[in-house]
RORO-428084 format. One record per atom (N, C-alpha, C): residue number from 1; residue in three letters; atom name; y, x negated, z negated. Coordinates in steps of 0.001 Angstrom, whole numbers, always signed. Each point is the difference from the previous one (the first is absolute). Layout:
N
   nr  rest  atom       c2       c1       c3
  NUM   ALA    CA        Y        X        Z
...
REM end
This chain:
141
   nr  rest  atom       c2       c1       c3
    1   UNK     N   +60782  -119085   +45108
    1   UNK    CA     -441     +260    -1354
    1   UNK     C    -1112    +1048      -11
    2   UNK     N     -134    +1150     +405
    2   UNK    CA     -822    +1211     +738
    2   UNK     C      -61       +6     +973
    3   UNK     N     -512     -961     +730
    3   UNK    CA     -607     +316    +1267
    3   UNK     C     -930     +718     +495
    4   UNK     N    -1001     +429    -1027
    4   UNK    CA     -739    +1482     +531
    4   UNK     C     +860    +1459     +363
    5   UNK     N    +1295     -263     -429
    5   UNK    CA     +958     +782     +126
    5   UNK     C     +334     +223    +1576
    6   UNK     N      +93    -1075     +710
    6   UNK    CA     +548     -392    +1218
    6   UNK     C     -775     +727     +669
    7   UNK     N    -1117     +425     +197
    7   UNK    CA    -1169     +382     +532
    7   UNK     C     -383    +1609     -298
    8   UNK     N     +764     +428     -843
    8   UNK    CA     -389    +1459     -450
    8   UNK     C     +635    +1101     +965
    9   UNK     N     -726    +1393     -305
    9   UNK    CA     +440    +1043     +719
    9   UNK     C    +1223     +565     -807
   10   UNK     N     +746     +705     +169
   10   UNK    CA     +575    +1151     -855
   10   UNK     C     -491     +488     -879
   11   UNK     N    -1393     +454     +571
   11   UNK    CA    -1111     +487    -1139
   11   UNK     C     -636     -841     -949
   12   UNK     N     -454    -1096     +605
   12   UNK    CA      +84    -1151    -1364
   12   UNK     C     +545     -183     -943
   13   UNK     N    +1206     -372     +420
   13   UNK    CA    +1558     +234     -673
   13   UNK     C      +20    +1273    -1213
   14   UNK     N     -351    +1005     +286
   14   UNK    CA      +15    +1169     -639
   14   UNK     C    -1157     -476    -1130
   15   UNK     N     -896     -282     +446
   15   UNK    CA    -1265     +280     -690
   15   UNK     C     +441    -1633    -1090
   16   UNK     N      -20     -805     +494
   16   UNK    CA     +377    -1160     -820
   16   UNK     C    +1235     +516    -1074
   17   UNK     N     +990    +1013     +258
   17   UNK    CA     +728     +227     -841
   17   UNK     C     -622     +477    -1373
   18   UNK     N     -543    +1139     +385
   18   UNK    CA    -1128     +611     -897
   18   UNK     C    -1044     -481     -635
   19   UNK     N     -495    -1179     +384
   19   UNK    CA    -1139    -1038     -754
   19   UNK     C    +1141     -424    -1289
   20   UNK     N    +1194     -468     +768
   20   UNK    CA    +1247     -638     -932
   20   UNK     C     +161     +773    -1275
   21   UNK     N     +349    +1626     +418
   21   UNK    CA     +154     +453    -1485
   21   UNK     C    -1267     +349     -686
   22   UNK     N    -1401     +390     +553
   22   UNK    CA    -1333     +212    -1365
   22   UNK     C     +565    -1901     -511
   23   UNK     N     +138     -917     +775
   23   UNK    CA     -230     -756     -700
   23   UNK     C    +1374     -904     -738
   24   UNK     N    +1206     +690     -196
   24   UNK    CA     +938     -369     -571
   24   UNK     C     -452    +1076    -1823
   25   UNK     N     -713    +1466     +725
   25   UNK    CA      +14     +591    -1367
   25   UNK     C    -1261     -624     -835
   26   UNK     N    -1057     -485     +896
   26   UNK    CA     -883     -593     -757
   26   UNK     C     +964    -1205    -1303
   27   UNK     N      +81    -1248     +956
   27   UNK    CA     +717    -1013     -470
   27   UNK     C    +1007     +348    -1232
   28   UNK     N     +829     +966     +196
   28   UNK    CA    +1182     +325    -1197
   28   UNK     C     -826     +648    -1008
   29   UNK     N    -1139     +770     -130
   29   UNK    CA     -701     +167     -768
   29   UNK     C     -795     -749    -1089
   30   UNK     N     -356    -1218     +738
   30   UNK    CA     -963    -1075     -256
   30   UNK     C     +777    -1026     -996
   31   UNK     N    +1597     -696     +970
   31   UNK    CA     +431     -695     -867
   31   UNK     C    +1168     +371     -139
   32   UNK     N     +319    +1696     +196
   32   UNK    CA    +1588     -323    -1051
   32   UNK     C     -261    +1599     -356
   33   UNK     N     -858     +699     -687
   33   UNK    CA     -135    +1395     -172
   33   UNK     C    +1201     +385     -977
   34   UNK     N     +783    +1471     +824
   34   UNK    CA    +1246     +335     -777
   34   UNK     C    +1089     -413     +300
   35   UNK     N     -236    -1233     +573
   35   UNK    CA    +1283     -548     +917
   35   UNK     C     +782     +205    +1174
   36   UNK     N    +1297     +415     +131
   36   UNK    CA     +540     +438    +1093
   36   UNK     C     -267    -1165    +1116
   37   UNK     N     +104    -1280     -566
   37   UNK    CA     +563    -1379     +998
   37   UNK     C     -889     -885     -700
   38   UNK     N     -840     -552    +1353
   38   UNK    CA     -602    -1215     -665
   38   UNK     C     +139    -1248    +1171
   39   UNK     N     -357     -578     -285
   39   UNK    CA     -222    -1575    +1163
   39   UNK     C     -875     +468     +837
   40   UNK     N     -867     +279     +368
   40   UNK    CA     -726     +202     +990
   40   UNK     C    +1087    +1144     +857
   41   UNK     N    +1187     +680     -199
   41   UNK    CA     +396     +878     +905
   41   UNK     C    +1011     -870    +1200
   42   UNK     N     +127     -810     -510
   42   UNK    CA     +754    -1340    +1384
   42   UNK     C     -653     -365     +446
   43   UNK     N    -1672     -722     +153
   43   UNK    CA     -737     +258     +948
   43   UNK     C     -395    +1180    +1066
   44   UNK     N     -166     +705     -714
   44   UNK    CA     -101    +1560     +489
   44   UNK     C     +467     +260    +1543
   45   UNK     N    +1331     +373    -1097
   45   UNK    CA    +1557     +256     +485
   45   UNK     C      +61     -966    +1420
   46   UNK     N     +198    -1117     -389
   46   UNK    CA      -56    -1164    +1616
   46   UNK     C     -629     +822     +863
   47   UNK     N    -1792     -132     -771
   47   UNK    CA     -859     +236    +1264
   47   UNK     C      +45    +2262     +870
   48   UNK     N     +333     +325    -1050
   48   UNK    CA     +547    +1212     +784
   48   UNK     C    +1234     +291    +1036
   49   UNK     N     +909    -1002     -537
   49   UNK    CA    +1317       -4     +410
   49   UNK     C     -582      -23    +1765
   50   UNK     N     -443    -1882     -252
   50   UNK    CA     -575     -583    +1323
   50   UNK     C     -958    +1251     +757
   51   UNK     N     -608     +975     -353
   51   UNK    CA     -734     +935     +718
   51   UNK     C     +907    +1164     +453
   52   UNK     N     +781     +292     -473
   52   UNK    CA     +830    +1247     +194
   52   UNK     C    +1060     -727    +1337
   53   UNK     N     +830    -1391     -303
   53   UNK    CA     +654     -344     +959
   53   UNK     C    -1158     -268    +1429
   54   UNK     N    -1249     -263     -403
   54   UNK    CA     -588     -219    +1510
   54   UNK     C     -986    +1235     +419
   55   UNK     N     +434     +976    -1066
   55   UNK    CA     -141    +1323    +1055
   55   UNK     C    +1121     +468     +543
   56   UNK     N    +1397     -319     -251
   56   UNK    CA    +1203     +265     +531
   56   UNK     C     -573     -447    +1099
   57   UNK     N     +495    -1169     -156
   57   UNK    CA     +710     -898    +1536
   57   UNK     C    -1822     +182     +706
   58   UNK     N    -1308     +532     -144
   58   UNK    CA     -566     +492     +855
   58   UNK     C     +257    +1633     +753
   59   UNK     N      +30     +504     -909
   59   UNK    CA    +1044    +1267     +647
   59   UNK     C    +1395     -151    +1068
   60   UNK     N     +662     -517     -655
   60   UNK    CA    +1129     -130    +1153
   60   UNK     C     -389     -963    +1119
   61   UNK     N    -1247     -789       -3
   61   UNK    CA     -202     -598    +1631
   61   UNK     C     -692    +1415     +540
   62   UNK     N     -422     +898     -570
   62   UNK    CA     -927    +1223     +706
   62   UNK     C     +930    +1192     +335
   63   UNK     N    +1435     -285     -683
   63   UNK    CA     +965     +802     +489
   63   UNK     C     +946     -182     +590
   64   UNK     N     -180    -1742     +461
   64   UNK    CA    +1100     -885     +907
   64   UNK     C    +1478     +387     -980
   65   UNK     N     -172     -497     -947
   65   UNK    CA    +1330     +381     -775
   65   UNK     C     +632    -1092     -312
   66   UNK     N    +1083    -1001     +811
   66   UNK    CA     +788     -913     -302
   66   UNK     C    +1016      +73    -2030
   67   UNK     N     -980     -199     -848
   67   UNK    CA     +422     -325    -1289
   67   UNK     C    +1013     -837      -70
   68   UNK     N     +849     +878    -1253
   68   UNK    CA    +1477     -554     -181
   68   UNK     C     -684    -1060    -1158
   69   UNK     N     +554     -828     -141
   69   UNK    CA     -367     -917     -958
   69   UNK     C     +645     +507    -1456
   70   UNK     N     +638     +946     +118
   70   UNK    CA     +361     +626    -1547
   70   UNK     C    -1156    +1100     -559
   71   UNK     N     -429     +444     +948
   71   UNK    CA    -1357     +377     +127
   71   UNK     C    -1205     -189     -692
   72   UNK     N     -100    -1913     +670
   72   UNK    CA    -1169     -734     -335
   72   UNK     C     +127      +70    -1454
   73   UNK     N    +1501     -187     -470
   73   UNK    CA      +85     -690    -1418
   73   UNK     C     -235     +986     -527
   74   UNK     N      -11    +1496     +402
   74   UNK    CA     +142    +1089    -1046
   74   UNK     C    -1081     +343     -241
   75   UNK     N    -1392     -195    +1372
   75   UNK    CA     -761     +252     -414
   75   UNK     C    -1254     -682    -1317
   76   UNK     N    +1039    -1258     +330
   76   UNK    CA    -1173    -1045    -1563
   76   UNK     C     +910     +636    -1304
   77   UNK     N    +1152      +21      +16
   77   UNK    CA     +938     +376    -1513
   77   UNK     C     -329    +1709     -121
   78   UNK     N     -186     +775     +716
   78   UNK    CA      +79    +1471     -413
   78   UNK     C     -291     +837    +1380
   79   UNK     N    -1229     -248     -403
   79   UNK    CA     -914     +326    +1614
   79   UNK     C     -171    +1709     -262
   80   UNK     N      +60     +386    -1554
   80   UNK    CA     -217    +1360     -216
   80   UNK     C    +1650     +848     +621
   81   UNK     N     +895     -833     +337
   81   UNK    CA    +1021     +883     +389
   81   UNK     C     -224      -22    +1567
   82   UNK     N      -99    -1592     +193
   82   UNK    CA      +56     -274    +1460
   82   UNK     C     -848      -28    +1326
   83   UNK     N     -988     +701     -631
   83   UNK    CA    -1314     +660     +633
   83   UNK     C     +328     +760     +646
   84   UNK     N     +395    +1281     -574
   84   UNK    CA     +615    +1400     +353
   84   UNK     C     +790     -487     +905
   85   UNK     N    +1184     -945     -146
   85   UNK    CA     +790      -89     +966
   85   UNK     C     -213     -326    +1353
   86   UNK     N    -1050     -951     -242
   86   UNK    CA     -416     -342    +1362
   86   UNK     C    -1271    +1067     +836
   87   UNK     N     -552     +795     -762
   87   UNK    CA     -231     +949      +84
   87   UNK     C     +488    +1147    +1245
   88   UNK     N    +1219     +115     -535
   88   UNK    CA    +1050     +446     +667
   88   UNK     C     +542     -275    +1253
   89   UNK     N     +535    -1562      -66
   89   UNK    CA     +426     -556     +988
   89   UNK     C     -705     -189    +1239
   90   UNK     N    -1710     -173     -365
   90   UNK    CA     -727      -23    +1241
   90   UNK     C    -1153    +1115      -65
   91   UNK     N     +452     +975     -278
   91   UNK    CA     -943    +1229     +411
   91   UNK     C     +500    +1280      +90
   92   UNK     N    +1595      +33     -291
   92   UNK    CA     +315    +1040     +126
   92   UNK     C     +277     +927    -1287
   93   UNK     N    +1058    +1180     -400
   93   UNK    CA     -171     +650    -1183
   93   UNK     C    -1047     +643     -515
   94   UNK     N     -607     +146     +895
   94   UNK    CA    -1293    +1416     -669
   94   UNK     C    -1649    -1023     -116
   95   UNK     N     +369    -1197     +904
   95   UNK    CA    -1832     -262      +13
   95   UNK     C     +677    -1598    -1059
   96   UNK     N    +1263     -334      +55
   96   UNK    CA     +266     -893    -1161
   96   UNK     C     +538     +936    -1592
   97   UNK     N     -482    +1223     -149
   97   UNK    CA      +26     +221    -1461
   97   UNK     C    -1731     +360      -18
   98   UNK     N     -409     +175     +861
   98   UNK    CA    -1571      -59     +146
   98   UNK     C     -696     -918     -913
   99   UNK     N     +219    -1091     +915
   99   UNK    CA     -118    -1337     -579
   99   UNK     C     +171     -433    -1691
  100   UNK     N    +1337     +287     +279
  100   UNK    CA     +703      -81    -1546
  100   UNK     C    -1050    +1080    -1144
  101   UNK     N     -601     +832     +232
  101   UNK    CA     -736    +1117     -378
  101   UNK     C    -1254     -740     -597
  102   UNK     N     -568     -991    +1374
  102   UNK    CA     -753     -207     -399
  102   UNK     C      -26    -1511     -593
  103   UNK     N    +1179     -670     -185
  103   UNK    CA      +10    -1156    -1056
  103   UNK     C      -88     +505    -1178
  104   UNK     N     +573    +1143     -306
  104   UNK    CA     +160     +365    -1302
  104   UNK     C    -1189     +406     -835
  105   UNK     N    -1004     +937    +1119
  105   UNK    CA    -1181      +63     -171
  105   UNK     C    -1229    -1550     -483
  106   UNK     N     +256     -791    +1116
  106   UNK    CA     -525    -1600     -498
  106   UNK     C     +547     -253    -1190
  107   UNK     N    +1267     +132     -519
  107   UNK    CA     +446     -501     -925
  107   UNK     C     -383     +355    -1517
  108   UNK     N     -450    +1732     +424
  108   UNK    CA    -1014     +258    -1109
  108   UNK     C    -1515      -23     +219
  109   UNK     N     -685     -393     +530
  109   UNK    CA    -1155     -524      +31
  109   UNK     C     +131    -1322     -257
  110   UNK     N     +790     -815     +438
  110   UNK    CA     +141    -1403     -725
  110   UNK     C     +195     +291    -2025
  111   UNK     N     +437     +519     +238
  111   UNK    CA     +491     +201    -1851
  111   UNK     C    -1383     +252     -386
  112   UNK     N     -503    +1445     +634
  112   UNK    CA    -1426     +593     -680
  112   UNK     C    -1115    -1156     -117
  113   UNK     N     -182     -522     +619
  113   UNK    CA    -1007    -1145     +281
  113   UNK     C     +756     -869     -797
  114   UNK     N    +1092    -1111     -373
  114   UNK    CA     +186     -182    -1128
  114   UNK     C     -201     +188     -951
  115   UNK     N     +414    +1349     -112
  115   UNK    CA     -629     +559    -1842
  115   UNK     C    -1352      +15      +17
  116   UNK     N     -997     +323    +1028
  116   UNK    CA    -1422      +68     +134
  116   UNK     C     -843    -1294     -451
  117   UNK     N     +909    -1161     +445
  117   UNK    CA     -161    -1059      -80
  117   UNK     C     -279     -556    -2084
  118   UNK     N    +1410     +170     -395
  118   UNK    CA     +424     -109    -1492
  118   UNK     C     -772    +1377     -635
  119   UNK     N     -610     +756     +600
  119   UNK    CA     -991     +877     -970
  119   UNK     C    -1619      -17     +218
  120   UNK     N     -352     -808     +827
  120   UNK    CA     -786     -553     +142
  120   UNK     C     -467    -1217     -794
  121   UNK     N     +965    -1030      -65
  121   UNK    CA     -358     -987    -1210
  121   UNK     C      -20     +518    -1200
  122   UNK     N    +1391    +1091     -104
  122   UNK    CA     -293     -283    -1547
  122   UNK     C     -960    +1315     -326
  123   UNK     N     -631     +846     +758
  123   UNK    CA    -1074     +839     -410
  123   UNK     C    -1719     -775     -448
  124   UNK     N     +460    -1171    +1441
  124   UNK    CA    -1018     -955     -226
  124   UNK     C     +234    -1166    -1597
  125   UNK     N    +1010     +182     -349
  125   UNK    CA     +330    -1317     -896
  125   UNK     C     -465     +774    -1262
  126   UNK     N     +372    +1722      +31
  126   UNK    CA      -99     +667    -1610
  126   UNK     C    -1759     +272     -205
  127   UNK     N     -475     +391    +1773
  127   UNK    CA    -1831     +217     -385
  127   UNK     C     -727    -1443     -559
  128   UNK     N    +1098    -1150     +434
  128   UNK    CA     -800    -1400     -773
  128   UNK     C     -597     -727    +1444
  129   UNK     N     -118     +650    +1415
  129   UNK    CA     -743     -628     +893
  129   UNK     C     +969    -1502     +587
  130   UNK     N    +1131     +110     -602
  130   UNK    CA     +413    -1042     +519
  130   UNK     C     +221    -1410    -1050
  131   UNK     N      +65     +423    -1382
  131   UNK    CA     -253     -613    -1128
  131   UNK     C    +1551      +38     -181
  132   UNK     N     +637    -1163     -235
  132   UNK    CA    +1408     +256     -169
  132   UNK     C     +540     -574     +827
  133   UNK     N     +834     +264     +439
  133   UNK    CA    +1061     -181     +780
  133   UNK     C    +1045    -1683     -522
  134   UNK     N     +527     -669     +529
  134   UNK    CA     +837    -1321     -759
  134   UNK     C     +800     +445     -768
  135   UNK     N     +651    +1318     +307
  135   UNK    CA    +1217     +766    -1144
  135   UNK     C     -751    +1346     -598
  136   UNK     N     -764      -91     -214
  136   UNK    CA     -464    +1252     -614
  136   UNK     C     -664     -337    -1391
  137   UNK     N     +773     +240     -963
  137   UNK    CA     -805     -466    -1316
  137   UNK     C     -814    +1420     -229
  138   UNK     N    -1035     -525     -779
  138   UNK    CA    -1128    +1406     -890
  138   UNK     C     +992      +80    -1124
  139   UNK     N     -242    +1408     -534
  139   UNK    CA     +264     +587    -1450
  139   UNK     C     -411    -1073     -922
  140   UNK     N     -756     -604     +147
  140   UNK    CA     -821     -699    -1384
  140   UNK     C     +455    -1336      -10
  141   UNK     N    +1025     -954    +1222
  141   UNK    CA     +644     -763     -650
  141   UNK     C    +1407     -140     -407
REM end
């Protein structure tokens, strides 16, 4: 389905995450402004999911780490718990809360760049350079 995926670095991986959120906050801006949940976040969602699990399972071939398959599953359902854990399991306490340190860190630069994203359109939508938006009515109708 992503096969440019197959082919990426870690760092790809990273950086493709981050294209994901400017352009999830763009998108939620554009066609669902104000909205917690729109349709475009299950596309998203898939295609991040699919990047986060194939920076896992590229990490653990670079740490020879035989993955439990409760693991695999935890990391697509609740990768924000099960990160850390594996974290842990293959690096040790001090350089796996490291790690964990610095997901948390990605995790707010993913957010910031999100919002950067959704204040970007709609700064662009209120100066008029973008005209209107599909959900954005003017005052005047």
């Amino acid at each position: 389905m992503f096969s440019f995926l197959r082919q990426a670095s870690k760092t790809q991986l990273c950086a493709y995450a981050l294209f994901i959120a400017v352009l999830d906050g763009i998108t939620r801006e554009w066609f669902a402004p104000g909205r917690f949940l729109y349709a475009g976040d299950i596309v998203l969602l898939v295609l991040l999911g699919t990047i986060i699990y194939r920076w896992y399972d590229l990490d653990a071939r670079d740490q020879a780490y035989e993955r439990p398959r409760a693991l695999d599953v935890a990391v697509i359902v609740v990768g924000a718990l099960a990160l850390p854990y594996y974290f842990v399991q293959t690096r040790g306490h001090r350089r796996g809360l490291v790690a964990a340190i610095y997901l948390g860190v990605f995790c707010l630069g993913y957010l910031g760049l999100q919002f950067a994203g959704r204040l970007a359109v709609d700064q662009a939508l209120a100066a008029g350079g973008l005209g209107h938006g599909p959900l954005h009515v003017s005052a005047g109708n």
